[in-house]
C-alpha positions in Angstrom: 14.2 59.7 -88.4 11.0 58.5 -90.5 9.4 55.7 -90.2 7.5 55.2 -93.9 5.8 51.8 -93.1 4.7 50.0 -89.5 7.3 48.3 -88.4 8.0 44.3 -88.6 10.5 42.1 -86.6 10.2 39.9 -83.8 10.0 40.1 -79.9 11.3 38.2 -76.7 8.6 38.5 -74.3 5.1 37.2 -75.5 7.1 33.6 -75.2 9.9 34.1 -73.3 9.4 36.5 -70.7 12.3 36.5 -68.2 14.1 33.6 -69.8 16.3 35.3 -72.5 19.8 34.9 -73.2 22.2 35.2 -75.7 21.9 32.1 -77.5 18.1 32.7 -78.2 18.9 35.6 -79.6 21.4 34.7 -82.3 19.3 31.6 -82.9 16.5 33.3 -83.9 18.1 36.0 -85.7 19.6 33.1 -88.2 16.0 31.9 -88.4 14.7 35.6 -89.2 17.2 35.9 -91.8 17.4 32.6 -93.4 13.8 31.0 -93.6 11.9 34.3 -95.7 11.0 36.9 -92.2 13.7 38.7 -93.8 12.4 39.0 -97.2 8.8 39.4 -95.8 10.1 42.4 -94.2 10.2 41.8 -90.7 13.9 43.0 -89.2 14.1 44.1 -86.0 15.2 41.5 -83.2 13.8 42.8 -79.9 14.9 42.2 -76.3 12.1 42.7 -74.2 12.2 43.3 -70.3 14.6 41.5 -67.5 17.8 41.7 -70.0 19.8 43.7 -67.4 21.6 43.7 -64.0 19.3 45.1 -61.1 22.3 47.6 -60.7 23.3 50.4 -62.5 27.3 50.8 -63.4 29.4 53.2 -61.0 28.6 55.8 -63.9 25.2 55.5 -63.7 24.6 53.2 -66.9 22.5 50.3 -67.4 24.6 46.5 -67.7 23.5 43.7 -69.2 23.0 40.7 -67.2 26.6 38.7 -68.1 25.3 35.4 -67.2 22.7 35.7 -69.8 24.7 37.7 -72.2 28.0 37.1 -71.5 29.8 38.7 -74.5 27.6 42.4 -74.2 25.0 43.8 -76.1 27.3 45.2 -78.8 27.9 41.5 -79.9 24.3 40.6 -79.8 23.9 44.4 -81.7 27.2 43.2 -84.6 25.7 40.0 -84.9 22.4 40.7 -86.0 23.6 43.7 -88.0 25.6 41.1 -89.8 22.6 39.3 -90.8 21.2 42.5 -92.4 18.8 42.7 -89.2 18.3 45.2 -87.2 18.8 45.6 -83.5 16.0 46.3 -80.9 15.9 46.6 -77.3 14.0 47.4 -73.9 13.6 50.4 -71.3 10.9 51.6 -69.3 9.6 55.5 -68.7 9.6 54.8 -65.0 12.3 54.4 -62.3 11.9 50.5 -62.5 10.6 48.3 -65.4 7.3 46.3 -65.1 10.0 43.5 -64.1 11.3 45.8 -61.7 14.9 46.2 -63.5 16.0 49.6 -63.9 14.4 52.0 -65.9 15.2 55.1 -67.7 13.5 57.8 -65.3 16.1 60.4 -64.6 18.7 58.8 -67.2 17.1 59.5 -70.3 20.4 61.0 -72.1 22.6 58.5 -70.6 20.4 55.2 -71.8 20.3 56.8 -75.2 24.1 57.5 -75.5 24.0 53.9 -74.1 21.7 52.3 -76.9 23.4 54.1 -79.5 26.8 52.7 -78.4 25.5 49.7 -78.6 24.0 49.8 -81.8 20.2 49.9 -80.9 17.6 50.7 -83.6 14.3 50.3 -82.4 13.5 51.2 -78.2 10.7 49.3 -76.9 9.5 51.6 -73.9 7.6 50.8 -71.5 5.1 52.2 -68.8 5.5 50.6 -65.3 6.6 52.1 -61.6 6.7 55.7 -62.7 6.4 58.4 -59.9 3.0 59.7 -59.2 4.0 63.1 -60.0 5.0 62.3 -63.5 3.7 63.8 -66.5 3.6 61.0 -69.3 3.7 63.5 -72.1 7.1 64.4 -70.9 8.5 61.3 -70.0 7.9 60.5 -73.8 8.9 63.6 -74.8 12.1 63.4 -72.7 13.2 60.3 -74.5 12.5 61.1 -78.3 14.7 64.0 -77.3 17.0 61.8 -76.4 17.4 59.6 -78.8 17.3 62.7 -81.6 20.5 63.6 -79.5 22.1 60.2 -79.1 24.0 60.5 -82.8 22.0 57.5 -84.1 18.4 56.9 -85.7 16.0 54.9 -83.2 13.0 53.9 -83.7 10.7 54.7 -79.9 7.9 52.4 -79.7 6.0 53.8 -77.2 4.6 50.9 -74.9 1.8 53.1 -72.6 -1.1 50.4 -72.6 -3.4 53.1 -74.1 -3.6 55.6 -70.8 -4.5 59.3 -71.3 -5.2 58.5 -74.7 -1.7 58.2 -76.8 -3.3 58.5 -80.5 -3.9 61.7 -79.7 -0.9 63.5 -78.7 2.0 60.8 -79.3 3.1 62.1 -82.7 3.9 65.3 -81.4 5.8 63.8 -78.4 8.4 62.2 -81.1 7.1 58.5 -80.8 7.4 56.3 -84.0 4.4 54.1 -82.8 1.8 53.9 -79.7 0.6 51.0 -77.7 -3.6 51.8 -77.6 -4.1 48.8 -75.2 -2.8 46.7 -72.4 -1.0 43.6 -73.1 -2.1 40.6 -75.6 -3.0 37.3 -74.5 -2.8 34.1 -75.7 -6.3 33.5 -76.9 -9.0 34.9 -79.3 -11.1 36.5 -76.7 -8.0 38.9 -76.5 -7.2 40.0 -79.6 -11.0 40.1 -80.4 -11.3 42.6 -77.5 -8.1 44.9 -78.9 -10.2 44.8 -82.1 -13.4 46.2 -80.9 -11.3 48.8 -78.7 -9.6 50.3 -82.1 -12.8 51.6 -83.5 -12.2 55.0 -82.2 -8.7 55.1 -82.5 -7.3 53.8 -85.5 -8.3 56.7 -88.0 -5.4 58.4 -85.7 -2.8 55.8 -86.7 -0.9 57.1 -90.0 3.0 58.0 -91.6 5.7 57.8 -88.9 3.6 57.1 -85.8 1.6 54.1 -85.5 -1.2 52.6 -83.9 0.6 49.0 -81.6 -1.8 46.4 -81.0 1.1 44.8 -79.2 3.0 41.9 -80.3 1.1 38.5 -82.5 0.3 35.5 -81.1 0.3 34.1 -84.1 2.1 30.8 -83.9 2.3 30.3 -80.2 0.1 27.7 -79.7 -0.6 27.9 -76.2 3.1 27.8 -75.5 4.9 30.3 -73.8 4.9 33.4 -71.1 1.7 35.0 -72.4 -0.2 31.4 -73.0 -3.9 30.8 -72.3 -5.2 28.0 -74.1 -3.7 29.1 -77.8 -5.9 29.2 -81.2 -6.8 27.6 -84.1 -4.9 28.5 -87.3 -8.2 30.5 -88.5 -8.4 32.1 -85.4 -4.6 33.0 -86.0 -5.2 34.4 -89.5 -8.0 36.7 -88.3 -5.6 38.1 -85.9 -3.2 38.7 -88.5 -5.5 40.1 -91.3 -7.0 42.5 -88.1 -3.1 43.9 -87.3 -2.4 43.8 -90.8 -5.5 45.9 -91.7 -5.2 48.7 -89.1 -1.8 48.9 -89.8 -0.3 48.0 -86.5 3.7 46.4 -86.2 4.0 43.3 -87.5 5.9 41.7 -84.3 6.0 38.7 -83.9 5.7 36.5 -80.4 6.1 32.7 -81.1 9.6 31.1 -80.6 10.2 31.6 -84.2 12.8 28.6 -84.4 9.7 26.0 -83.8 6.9 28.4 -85.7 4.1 25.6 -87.6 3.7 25.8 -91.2 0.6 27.4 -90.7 1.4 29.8 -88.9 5.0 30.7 -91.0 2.6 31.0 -93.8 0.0 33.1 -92.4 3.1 35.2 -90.9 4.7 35.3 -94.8 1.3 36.2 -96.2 2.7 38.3 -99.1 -0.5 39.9 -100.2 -1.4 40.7 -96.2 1.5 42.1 -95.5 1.9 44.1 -98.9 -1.8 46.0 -97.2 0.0 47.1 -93.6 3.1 48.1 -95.8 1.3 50.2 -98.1 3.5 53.4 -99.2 0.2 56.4 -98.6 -0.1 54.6 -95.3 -3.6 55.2 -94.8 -5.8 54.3 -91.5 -9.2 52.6 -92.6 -12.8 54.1 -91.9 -15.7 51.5 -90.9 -18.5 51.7 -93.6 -21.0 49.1 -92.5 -21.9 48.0 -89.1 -24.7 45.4 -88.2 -25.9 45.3 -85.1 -22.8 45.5 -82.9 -21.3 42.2 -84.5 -20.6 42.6 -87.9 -18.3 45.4 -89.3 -17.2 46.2 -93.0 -14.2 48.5 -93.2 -12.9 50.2 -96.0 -8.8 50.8 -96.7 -7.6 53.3 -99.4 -4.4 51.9 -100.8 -2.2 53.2 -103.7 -2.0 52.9 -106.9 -6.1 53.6 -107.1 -6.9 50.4 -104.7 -8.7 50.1 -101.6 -8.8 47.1 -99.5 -12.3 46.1 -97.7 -12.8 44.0 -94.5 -15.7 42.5 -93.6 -15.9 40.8 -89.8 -18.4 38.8 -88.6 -18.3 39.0 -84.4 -21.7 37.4 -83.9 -21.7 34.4 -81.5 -23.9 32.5 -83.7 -24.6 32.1 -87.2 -23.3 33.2 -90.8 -24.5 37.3 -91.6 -24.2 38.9 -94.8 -21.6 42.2 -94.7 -22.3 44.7 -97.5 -20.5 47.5 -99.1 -22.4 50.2 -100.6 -19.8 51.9 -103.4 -21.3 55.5 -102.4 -20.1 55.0 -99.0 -16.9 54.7 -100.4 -16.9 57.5 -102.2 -17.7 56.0 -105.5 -21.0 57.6 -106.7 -23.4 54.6 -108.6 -24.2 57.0 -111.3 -20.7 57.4 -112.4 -20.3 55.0 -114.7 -17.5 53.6 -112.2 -17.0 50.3 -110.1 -14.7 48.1 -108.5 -13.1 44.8 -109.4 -12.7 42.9 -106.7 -10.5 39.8 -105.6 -10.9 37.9 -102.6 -6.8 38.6 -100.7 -7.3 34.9 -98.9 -8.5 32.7 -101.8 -7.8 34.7 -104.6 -11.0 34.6 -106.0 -11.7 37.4 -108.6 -15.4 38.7 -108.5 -15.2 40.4 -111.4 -15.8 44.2 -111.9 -19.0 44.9 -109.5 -20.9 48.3 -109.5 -22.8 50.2 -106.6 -22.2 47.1 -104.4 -22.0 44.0 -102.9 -22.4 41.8 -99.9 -21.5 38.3 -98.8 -22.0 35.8 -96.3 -19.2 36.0 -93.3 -19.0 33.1 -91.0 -19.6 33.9 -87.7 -16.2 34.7 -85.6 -14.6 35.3 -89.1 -13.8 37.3 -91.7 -13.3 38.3 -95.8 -10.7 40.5 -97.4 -10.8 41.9 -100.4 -8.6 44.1 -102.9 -10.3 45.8 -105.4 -9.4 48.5 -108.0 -11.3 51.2 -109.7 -13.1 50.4 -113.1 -14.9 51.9 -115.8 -18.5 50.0 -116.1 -21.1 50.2 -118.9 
């Protein structure tokens, strides 16, 4: 299968962790499809780790727990499929997953035939108590194999915490998208840090295999399994607009039943979102660094656009950020420029030529949308 545009949907685990069931599951897939996730684009429901027995069947395939999902995963599967959702679930590359459940090493055929009965769409998979001996390239490999055999299109989501480099060699091991880091955390010093970590890797992230930067926080409030003191709702749009920008999955961690309105606005942010799901799919290039803190970032979009980011990391004070149109590729001597609109306020700068810089708060950011222009 292709995958045009990053994937969006929600996840169990940055919350919930080992306390899933079914009833969480078809309460937030009526939330996901009835309060404008669905219409944003986000629709896969994913089951994270600990949803099985410790046990494999007499046939050698994976059961789900019946005490937390006592009708099957084929219900949980028709269910959301009735919604219009789609279905995603959890496996590891190992013989045990980071939970210590059973993972696919050794029954990569069977777990796909498995999924596929069931209805799966998207396979979360993971990286934990592997043999020593094992070659990641072909555990991945093993499973995209797989699940091209299994009779049904899934999505892999390759969950490797960044080791041995995935960007550059998971495209041609089948996976749709690549986790570049270890997990997220629920605070800014963590996604800050996942940030600065992606300034070598992102140019790899492009059409049908992209760059994860792990599930949002956005909306958690320092609730929940991966909780450490929260942040504040600018804090939680940075983190948006930075996952958004490098064109990572759009997955969201909060208990979506009791998301703020904040956050289910920054989550619904039409004109962010419309930048991760642009059709040419393009990684962005960093055109501007100051000093180590403050980064400017250029995005070609379609249509002729180009989105620019500016962040400010500097402990202290306001910086100015500036684009220089030449480092864009937009010569000052053409005759050409850009008209530019702030994507958060909506302010339009007008049509600007050979450049412009503005004042970033510190631990902050600005994004902009701008189109070519003829200029006199």
């Amino acid at each position: 299968m292709i995958l045009k545009t990053p994937p969006m949907g929600w996840n169990t685990w940055n919350t919930f962790g080992r306390n899933i069931n079914e009833k969480l599951l078809l309460e937030t897939t009526d939330v996901i499809a009835k309060q404008g996730y669905k219409e944003a684009g986000y629709e896969y429901i994913i089951i994270d780790d600990c949803w099985s027995l410790k046990e494999r069947d007499s046939e050698g395939r994976l059961q789900a727990d019946p005490e937390k999902f006592p009708h099957g995963m084929k219900y949980i599967s028709d269910y959301i499929h009735s919604k219009g959702l789609k279905f995603g679930m959890y496996s590891d590359c190992g013989f045990w997953t980071c939970a210590n459940y059973p993972g696919s090493w050794g029954h990569e055929y069977t777990d796909a035939k498995t999924f596929a009965e069931w209805g799966v769409d998207y396979l979360k998979y993971d990286f934990g108590n592997r043999p020593e001996s094992a070659d990641i390239k072909i555990s991945y490999l093993t499973m995209a194999q797989a699940l091209r055999h299994c009779g049904r299109n899934i999505v892999l989501a390759a969950c490797n915490w960044g080791i041995d480099e995935p960007w550059k060699w998971m495209r041609s091991r089948g996976a749709h998208t690549y986790r570049s880091t270890h997990d997220i955390s629920d605070k800014p010093e963590s996604f800050i840090e996942i940030f600065r970590k992606q300034f070598d890797k992102f140019e790899n992230s492009s059409f049908d295999c992209y760059n994860d930067l792990d599930m949002l926080t956005v909306g958690m409030n320092g609730k929940g399994y991966v909780a450490q003191g929260g942040c504040t709702k600018e804090e939680y749009l940075m983190q948006f607009v930075m996952w958004a920008y490098f064109g990572s999955p759009l997955i969201i961690g909060a208990d979506a039943r009791n998301i703020d309105e904040d956050s289910k606005n920054i989550l619904l942010n039409k004109e962010i979102i419309s930048i991760n799901q642009d059709p040419e799919n393009r990684p962005p290039f960093r055109c501007t660094n100051y000093y180590d803190h403050g980064y400017g970032f250029c995005k070609l979009l379609a249509n002729d656009e180009l989105a620019l980011l500016a962040v400010n990391l500097h402990p202290e004070g306001d910086h100015p950020i500036s684009f220089a149109f030449d480092d864009l590729g937009i010569p000052s001597n053409r005759g050409l420029g850009l008209e530019v609109t702030n994507v958060i306020t909506g302010e339009n700068l007008g049509v600007l030529k050979g450049g412009f810089a503005e004042i970033v708060p510190n631990k902050s950011f600005k994004l902009y949308r701008a189109k070519l222009a003829d200029v006199k």
